[in-house]
VEXNU-478451 format. One record per atom (N, C-alpha, C): residue number from 1; residue in one letter; x, y, z. Coordinates in steps of 0.2 Angstrom, whole numbers, plus 5000, padded with zeros to 4 digits. Layout:
<nodes>
(NUM "a" (X Y Z))
...
</nodes>
This chain:
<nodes>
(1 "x" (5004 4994 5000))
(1 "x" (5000 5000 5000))
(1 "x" (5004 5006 5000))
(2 "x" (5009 5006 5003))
(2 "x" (5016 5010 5001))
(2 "x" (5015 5014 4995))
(3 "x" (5017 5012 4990))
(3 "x" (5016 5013 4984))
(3 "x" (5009 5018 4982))
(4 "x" (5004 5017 4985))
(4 "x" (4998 5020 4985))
(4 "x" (4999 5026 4988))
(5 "x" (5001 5025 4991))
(5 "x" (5000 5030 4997))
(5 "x" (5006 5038 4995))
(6 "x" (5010 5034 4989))
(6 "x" (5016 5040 4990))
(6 "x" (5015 5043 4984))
(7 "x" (5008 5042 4979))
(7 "x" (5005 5044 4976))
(7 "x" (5001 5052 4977))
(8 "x" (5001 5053 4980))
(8 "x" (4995 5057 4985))
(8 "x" (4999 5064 4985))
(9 "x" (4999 5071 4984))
(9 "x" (4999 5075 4984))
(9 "x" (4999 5075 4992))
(10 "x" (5005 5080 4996))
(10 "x" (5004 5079 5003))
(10 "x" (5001 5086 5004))
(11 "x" (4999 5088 5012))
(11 "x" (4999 5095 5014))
(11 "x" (4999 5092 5020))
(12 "x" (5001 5097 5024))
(12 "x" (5003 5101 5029))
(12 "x" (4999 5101 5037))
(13 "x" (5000 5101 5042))
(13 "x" (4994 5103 5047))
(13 "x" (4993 5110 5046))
(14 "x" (4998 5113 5045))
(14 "x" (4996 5120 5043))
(14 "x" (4992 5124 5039))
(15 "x" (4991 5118 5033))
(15 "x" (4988 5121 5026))
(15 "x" (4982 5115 5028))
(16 "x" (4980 5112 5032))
(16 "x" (4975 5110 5034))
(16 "x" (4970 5115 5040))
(17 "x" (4972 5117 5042))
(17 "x" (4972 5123 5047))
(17 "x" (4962 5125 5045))
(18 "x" (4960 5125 5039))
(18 "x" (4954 5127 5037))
(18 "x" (4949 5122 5037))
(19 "x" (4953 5117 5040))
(19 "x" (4947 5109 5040))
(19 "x" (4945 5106 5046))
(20 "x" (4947 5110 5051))
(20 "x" (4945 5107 5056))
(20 "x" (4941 5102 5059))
(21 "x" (4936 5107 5057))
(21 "x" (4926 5102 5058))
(21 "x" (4928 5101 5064))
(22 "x" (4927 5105 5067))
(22 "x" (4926 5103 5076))
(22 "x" (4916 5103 5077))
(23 "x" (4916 5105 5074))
(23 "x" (4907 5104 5072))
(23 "x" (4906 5102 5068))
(24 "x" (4903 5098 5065))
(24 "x" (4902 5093 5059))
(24 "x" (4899 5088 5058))
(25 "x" (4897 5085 5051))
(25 "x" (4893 5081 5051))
(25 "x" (4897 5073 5049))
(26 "x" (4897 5068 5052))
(26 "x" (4901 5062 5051))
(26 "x" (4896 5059 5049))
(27 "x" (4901 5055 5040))
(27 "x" (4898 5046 5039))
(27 "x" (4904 5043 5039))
(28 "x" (4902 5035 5043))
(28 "x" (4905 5031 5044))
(28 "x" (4904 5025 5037))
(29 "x" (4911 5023 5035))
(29 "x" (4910 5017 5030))
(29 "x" (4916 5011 5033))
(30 "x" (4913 5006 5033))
(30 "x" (4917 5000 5035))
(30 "x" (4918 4997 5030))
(31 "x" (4924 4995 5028))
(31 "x" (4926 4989 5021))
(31 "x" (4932 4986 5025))
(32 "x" (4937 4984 5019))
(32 "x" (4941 4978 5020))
(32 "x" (4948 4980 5017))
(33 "x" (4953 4979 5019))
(33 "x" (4960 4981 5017))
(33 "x" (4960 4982 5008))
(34 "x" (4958 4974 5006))
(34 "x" (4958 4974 4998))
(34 "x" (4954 4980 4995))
(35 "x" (4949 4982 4997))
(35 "x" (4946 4989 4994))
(35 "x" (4949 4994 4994))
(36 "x" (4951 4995 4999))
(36 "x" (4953 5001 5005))
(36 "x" (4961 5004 4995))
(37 "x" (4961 4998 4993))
(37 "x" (4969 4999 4992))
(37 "x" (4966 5001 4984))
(38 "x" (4959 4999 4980))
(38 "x" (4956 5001 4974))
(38 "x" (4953 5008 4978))
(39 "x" (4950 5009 4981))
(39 "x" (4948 5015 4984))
(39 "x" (4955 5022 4983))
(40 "x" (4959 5021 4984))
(40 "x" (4966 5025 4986))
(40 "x" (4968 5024 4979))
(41 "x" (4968 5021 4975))
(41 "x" (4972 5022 4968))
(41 "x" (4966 5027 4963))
(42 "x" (4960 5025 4966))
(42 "x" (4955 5030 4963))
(42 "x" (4953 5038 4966))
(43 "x" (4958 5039 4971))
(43 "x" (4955 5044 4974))
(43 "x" (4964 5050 4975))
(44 "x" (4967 5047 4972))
(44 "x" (4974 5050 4974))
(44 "x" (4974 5057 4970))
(45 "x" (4971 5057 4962))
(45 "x" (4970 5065 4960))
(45 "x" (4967 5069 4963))
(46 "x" (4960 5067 4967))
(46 "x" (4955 5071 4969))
(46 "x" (4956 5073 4977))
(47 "x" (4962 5069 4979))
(47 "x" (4964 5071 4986))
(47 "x" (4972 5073 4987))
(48 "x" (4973 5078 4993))
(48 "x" (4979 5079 4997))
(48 "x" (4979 5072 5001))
(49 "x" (4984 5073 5003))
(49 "x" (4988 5066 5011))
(49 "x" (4988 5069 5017))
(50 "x" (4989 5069 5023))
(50 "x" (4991 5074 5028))
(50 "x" (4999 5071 5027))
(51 "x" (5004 5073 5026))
(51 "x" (5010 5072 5028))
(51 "x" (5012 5076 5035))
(52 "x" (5015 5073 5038))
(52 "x" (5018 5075 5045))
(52 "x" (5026 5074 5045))
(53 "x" (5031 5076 5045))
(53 "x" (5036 5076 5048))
(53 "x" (5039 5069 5040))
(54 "x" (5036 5068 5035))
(54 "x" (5037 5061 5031))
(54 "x" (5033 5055 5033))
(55 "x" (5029 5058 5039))
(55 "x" (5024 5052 5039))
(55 "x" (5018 5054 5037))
(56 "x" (5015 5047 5032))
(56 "x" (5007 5049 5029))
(56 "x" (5003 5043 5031))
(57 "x" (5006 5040 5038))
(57 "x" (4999 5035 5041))
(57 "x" (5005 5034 5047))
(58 "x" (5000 5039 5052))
(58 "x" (5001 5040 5060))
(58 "x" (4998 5035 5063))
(59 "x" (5001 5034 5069))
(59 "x" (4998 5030 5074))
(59 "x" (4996 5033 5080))
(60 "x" (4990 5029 5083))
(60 "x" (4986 5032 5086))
(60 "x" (4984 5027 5092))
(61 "x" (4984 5033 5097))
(61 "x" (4979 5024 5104))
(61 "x" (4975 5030 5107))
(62 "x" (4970 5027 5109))
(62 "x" (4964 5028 5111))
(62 "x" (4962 5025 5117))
(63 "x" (4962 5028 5126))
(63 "x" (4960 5026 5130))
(63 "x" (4951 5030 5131))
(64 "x" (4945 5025 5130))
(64 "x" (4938 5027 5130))
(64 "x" (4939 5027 5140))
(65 "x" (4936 5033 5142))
(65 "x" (4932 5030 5149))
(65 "x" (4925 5031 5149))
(66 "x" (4922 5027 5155))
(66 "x" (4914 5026 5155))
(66 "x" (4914 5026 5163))
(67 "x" (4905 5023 5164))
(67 "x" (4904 5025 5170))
(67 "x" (4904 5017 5173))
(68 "x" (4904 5016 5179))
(68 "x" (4903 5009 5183))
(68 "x" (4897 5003 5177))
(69 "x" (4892 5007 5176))
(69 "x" (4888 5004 5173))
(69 "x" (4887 5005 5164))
(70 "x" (4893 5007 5162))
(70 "x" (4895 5011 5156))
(70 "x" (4889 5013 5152))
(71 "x" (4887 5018 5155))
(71 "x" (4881 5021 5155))
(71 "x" (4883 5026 5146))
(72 "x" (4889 5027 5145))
(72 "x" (4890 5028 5136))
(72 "x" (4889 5023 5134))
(73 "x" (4891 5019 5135))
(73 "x" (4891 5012 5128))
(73 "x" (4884 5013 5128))
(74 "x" (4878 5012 5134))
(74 "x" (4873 5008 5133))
(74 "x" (4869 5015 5129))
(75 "x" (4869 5020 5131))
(75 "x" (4866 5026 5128))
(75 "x" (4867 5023 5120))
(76 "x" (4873 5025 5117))
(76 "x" (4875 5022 5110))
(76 "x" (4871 5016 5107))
(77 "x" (4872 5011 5110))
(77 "x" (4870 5006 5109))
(77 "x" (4862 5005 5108))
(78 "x" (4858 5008 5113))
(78 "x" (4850 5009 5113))
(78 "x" (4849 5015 5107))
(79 "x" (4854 5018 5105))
(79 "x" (4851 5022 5100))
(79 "x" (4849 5030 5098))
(80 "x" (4850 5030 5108))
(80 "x" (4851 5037 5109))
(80 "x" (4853 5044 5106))
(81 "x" (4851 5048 5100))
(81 "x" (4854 5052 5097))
(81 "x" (4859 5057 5100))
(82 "x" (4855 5058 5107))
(82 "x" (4861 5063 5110))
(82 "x" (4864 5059 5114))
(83 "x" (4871 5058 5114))
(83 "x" (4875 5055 5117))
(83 "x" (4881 5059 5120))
(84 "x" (4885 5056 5123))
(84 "x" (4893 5058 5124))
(84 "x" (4898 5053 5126))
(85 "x" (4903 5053 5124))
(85 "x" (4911 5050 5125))
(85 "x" (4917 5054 5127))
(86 "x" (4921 5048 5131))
(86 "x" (4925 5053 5135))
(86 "x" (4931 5051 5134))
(87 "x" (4938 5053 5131))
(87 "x" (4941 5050 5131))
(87 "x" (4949 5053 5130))
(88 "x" (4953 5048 5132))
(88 "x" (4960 5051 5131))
(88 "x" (4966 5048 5122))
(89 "x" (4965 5053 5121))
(89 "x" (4968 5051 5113))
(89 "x" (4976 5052 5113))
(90 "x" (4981 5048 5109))
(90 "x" (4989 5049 5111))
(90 "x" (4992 5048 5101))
(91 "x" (4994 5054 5099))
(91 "x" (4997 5056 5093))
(91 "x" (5003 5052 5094))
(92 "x" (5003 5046 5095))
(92 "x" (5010 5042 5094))
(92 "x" (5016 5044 5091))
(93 "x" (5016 5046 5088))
(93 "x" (5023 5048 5081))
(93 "x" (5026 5054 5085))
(94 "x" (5020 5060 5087))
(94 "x" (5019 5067 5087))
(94 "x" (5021 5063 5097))
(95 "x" (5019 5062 5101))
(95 "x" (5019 5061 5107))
(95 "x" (5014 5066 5112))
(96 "x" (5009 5069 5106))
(96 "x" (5004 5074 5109))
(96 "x" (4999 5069 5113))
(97 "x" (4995 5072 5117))
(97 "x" (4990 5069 5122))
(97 "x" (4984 5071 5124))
(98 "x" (4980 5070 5122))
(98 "x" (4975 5077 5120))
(98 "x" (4968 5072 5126))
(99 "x" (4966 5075 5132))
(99 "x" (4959 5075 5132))
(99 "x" (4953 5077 5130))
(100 "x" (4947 5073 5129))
(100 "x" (4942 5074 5122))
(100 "x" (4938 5072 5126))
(101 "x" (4930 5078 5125))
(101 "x" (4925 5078 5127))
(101 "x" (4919 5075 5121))
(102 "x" (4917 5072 5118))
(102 "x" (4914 5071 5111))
(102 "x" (4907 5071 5111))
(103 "x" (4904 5074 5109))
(103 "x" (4897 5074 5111))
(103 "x" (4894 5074 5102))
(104 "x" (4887 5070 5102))
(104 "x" (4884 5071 5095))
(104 "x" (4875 5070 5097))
(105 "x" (4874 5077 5093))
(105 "x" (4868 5081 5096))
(105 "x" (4861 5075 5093))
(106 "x" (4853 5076 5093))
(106 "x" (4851 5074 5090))
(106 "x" (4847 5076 5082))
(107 "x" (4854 5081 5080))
(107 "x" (4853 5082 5075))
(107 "x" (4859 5078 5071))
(108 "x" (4863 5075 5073))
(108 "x" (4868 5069 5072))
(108 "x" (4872 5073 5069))
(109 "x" (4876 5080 5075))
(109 "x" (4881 5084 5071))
(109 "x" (4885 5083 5078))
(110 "x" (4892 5082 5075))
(110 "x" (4896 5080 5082))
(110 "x" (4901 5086 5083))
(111 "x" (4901 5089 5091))
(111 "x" (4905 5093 5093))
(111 "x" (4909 5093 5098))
(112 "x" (4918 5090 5096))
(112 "x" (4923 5091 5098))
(112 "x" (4925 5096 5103))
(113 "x" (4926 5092 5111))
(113 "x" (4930 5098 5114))
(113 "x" (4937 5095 5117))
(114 "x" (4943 5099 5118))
(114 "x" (4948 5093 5119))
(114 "x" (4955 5101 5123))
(115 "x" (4958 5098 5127))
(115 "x" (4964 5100 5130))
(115 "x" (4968 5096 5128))
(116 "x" (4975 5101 5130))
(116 "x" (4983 5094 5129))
(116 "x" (4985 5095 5134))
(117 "x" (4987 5087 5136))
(117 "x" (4987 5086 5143))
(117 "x" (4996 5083 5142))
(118 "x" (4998 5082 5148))
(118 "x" (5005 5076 5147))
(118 "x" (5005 5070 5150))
(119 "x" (4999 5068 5153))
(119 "x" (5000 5060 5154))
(119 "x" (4993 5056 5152))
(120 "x" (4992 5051 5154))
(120 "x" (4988 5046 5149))
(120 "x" (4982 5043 5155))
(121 "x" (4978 5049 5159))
(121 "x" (4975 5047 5162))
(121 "x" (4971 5055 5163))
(122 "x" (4965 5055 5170))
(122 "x" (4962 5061 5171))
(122 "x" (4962 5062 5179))
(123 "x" (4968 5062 5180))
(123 "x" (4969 5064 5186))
(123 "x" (4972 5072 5187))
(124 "x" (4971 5078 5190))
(124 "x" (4971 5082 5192))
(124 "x" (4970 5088 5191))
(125 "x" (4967 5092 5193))
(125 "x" (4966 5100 5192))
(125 "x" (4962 5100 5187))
(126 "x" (4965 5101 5182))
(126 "x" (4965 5105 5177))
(126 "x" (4959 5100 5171))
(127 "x" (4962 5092 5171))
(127 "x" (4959 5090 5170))
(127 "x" (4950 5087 5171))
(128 "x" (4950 5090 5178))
(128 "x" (4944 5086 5182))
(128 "x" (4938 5093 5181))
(129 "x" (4943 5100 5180))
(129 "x" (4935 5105 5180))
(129 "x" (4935 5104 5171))
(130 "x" (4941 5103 5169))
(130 "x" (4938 5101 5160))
(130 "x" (4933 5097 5162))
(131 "x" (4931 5093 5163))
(131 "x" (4927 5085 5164))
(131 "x" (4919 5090 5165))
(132 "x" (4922 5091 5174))
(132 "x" (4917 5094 5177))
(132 "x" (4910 5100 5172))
(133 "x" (4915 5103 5168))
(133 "x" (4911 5109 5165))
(133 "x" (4909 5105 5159))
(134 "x" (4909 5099 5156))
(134 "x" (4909 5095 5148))
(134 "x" (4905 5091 5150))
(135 "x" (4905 5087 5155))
(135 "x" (4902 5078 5155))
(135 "x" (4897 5079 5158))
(136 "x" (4892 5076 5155))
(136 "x" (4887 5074 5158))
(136 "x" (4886 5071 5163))
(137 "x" (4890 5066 5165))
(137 "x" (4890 5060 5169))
(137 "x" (4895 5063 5177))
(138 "x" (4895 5058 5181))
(138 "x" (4898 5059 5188))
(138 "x" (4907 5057 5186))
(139 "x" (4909 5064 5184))
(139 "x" (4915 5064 5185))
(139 "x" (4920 5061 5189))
(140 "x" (4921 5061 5195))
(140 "x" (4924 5055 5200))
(140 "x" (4923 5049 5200))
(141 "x" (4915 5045 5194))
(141 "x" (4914 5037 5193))
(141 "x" (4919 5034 5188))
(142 "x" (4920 5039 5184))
(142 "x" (4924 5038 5176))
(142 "x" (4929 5035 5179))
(143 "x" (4930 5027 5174))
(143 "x" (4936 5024 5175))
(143 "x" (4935 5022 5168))
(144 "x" (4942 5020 5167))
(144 "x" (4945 5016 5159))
(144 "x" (4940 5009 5156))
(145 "x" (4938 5011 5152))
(145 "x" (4934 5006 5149))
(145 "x" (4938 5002 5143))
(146 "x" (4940 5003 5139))
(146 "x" (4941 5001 5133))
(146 "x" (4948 5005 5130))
(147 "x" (4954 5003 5127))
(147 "x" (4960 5005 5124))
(147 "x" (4959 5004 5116))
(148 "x" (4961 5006 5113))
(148 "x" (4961 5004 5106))
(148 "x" (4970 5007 5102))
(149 "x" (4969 5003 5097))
(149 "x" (4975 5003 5093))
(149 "x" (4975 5004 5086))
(150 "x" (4978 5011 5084))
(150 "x" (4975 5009 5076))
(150 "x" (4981 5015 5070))
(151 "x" (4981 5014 5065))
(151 "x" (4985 5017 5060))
(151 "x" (4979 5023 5055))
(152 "x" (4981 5029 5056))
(152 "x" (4977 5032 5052))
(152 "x" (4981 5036 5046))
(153 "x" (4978 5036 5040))
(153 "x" (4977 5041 5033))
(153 "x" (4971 5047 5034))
(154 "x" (4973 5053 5031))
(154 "x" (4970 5058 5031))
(154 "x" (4968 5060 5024))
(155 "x" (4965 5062 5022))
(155 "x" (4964 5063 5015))
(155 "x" (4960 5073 5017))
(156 "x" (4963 5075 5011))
(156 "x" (4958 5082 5012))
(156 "x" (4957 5081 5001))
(157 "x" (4951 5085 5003))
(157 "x" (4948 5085 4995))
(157 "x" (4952 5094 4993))
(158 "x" (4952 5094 4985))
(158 "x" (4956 5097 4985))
(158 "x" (4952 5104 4984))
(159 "x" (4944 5106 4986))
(159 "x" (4943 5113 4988))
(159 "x" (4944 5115 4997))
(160 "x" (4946 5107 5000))
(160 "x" (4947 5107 5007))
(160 "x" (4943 5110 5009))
(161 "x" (4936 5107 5008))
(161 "x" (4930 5106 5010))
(161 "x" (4926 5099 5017))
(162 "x" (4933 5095 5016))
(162 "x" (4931 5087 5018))
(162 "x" (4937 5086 5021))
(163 "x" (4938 5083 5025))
(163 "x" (4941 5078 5028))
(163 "x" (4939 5071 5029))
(164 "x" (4943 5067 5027))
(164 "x" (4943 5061 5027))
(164 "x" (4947 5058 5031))
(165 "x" (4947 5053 5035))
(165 "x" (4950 5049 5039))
(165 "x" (4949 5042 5037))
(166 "x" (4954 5037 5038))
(166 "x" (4955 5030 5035))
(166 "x" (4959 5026 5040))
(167 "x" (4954 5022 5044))
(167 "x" (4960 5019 5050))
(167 "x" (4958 5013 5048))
(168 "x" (4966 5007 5048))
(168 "x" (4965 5000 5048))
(168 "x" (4972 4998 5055))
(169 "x" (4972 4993 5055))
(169 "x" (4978 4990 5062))
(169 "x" (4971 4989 5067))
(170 "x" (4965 4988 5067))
(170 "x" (4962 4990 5073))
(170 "x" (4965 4984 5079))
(171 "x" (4964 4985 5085))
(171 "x" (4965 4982 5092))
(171 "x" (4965 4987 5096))
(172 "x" (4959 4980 5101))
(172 "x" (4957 4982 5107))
(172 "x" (4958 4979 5113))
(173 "x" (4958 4983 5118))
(173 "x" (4958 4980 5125))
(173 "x" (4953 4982 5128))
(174 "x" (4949 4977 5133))
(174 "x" (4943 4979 5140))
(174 "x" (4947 4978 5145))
(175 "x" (4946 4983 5147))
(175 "x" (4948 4983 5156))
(175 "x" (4944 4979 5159))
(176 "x" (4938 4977 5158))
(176 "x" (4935 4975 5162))
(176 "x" (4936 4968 5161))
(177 "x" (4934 4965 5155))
(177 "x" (4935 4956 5153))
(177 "x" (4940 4955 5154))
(178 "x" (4947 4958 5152))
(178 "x" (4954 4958 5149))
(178 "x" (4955 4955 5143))
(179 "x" (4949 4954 5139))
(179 "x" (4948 4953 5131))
(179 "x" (4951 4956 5126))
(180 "x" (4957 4955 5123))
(180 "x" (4957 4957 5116))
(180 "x" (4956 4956 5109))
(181 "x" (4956 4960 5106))
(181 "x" (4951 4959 5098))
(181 "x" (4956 4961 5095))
(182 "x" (4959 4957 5088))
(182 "x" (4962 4962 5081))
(182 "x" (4958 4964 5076))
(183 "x" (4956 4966 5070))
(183 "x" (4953 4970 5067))
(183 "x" (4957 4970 5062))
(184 "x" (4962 4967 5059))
(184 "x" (4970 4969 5054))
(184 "x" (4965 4969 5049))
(185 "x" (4960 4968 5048))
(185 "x" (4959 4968 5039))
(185 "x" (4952 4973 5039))
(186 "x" (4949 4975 5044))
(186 "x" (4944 4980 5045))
(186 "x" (4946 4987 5043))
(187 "x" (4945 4992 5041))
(187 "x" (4946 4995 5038))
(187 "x" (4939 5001 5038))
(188 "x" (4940 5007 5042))
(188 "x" (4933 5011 5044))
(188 "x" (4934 5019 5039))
(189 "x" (4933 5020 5036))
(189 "x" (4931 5027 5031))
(189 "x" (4928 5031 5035))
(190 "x" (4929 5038 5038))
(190 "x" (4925 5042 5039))
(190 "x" (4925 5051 5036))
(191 "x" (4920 5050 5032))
(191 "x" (4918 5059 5031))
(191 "x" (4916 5064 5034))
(192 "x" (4920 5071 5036))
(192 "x" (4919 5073 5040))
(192 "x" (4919 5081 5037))
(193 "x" (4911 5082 5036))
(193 "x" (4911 5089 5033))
(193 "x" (4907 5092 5036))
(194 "x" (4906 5098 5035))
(194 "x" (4904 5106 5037))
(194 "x" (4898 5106 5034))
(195 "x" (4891 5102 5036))
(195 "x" (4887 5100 5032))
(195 "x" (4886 5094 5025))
(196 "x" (4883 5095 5020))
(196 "x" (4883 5090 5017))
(196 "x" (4885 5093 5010))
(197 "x" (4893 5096 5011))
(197 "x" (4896 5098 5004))
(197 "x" (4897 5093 5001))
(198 "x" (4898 5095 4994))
(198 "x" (4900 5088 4988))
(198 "x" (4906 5086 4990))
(199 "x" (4906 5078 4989))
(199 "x" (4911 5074 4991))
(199 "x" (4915 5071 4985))
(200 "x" (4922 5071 4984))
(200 "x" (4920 5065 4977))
(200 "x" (4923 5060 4978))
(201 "x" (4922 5059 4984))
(201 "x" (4924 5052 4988))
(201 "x" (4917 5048 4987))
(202 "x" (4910 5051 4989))
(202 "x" (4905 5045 4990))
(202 "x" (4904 5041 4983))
(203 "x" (4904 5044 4978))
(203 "x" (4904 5042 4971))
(203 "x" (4910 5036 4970))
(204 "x" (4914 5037 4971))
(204 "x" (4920 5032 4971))
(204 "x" (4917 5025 4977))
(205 "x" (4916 5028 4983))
(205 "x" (4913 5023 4988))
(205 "x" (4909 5020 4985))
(206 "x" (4903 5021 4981))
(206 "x" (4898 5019 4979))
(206 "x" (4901 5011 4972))
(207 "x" (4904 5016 4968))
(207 "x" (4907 5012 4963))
(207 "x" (4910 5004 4969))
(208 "x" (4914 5007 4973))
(208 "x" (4917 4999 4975))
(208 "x" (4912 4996 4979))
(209 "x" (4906 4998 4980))
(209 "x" (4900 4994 4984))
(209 "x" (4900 4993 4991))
(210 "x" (4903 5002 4994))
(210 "x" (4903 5003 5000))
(210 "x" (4900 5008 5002))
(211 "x" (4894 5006 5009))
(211 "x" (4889 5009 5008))
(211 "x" (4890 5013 5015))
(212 "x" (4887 5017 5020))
(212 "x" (4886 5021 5024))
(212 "x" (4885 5015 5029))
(213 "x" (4888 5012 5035))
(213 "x" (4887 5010 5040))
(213 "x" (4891 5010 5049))
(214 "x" (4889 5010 5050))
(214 "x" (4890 5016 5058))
(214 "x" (4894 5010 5060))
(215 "x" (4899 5013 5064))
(215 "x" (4907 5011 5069))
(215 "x" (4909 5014 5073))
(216 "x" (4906 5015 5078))
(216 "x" (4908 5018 5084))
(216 "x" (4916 5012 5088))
(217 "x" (4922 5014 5086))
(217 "x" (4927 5011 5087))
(217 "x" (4926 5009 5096))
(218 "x" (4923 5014 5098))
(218 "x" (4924 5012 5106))
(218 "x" (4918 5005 5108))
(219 "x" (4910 5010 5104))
(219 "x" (4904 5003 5105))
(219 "x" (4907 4997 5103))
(220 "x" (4909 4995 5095))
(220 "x" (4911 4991 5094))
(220 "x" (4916 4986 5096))
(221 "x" (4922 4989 5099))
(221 "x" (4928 4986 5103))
(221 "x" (4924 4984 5109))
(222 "x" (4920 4987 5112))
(222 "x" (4917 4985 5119))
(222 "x" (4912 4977 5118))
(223 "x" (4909 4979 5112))
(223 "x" (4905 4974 5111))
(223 "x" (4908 4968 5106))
(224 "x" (4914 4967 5105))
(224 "x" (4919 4961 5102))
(224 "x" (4922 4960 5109))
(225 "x" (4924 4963 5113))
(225 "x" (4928 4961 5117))
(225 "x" (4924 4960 5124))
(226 "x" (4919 4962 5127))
(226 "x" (4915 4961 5133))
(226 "x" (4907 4958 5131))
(227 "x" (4909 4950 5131))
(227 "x" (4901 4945 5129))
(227 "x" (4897 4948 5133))
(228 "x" (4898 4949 5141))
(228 "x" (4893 4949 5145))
(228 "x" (4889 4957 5146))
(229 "x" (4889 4961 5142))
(229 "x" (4888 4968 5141))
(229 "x" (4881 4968 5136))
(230 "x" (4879 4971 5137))
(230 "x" (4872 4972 5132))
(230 "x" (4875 4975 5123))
(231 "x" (4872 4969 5119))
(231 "x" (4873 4971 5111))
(231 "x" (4870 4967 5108))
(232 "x" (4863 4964 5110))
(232 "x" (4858 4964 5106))
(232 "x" (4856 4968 5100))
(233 "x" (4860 4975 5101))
(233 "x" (4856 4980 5095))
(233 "x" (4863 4978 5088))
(234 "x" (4867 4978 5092))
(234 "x" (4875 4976 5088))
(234 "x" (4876 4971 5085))
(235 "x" (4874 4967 5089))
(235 "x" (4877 4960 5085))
(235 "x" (4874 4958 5075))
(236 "x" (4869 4962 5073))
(236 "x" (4870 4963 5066))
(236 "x" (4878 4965 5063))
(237 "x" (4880 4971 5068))
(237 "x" (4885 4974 5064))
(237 "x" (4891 4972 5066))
(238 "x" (4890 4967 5071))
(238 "x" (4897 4962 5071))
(238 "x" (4899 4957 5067))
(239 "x" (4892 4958 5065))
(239 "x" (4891 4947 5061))
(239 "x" (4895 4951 5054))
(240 "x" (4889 4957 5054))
(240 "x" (4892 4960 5047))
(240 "x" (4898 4961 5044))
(241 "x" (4903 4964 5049))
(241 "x" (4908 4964 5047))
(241 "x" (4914 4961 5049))
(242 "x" (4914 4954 5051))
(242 "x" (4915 4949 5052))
(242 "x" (4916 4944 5044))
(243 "x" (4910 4944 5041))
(243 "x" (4906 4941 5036))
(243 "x" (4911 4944 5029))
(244 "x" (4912 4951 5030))
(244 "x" (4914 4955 5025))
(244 "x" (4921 4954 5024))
(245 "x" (4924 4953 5031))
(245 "x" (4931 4952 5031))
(245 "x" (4933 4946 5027))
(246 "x" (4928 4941 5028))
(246 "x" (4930 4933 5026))
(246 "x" (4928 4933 5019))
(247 "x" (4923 4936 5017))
(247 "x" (4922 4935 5010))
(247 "x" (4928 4938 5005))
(248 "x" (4932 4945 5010))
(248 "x" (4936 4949 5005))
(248 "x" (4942 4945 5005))
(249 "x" (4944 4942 5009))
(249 "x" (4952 4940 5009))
(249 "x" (4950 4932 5005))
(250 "x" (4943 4929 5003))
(250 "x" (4942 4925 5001))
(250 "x" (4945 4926 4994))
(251 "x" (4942 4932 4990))
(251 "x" (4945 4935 4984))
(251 "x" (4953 4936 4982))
(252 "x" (4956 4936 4986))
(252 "x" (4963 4937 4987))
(252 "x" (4967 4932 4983))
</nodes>
């Protein structure tokens, strides 16, 4: 994928600087490594790369917290439009640390609030009135739920109206079960625009026969790696992409 990938016209975090979307509108697409790699040979004129430092697929970990009765998962899971997540993200390459409030309203527009912090938990001051003045939930119950592991591509369209993000490598750990999960051939697409500007990614999407469906990295990691948790509503989109994964590397 190398090869693909050095194709790509780079930019900058600077010359990204106008695509923030910290209020914005996210679709989620789930496919499979083998796509992922026809996706990227059809989309390298129509997009920029994020290049950072000579890297163009960063690594990334993701500590989610929740509450005693993980009162996030279940909200998500039930269907709840207004929800929130809470969680500690670590720019690997970069060494930044960023705590993140995530809330998505029920007009299913999501808005990011986040501090840099320098260690990999929510212990102190500063941290705790972020929490207090953002979360919903009883701040002093919040403990670690779920870890993730993953390798991300950046795509910007070339009026730099979109952001595109492309994460594969996925792995999980529960705090709770002590369960872990790999994902190596899972592959999550997300668009993330400032309403519903022209993309000319869905078109391409559409052509490889990948269609709009929801991945909540933290629900899903909870729900493959904790049997005993509620995911009745899930287990469609487990089977699903389960299903998907085997069918594609069958093609191989």
């Amino acid at each position: 994928m190398d090869t693909i990938i050095n194709k790509f016209s780079p930019i900058t975090l600077d010359e990204m600087s106008s695509v923030k979307l910290m209020n914005r509108v996210d679709t989620k697409f789930v496919t499979t490594m083998p796509r992922l790699v026809k996706l990227l040979q059809m989309a390298h004129s129509e997009y920029f790369m994020q290049n950072i430092d000579g890297c163009r697929n960063s690594a990334y970990t993701t500590l989610y917290y929740d509450t005693p009765n993980f009162d996030m998962y279940v909200t998500h899971h039930n269907g709840c439009l207004g929800r929130q997540k809470v969680r500690v993200r670590q720019y690997v390459d970069s060494g930044q640390i960023f705590l993140e409030v995530k809330n998505k309203n029920n007009h299913r527009r999501t808005r990011k609030k986040r501090i840099a912090i320098n260690e990999f938990d929510i212990v102190g001051e500063e941290k705790r009135q972020f929490l207090s003045d953002l979360c919903w939930y009883d701040v002093d119950s919040l403990k670690p739920a779920l870890r993730n592991w993953f390798n991300r591509i950046t795509l910007v369209n070339k009026g730099k109206t979109e952001r595109v993000t492309i994460d594969t490598g996925l792995r999980f750990h529960n705090y709770a079960s002590g369960i872990e999960k790999t994902l190596d051939q899972a592959v999550i697409v997300e668009l993330k625009r400032d309403g519903n500007v022209p993309s000319p990614l869905l078109a391409m999407l559409r052509d490889l026969h990948i269609f709009p469906h929801g991945f909540s990295k933290y629900c899903m990691g909870t729900a493959f790696t904790n049997p005993s948790i509620k995911q009745n509503r899930l287990k469609p989109k487990l089977h699903y992409v389960e299903k998907m994964i085997a069918q594609d590397l069958s093609l191989l």
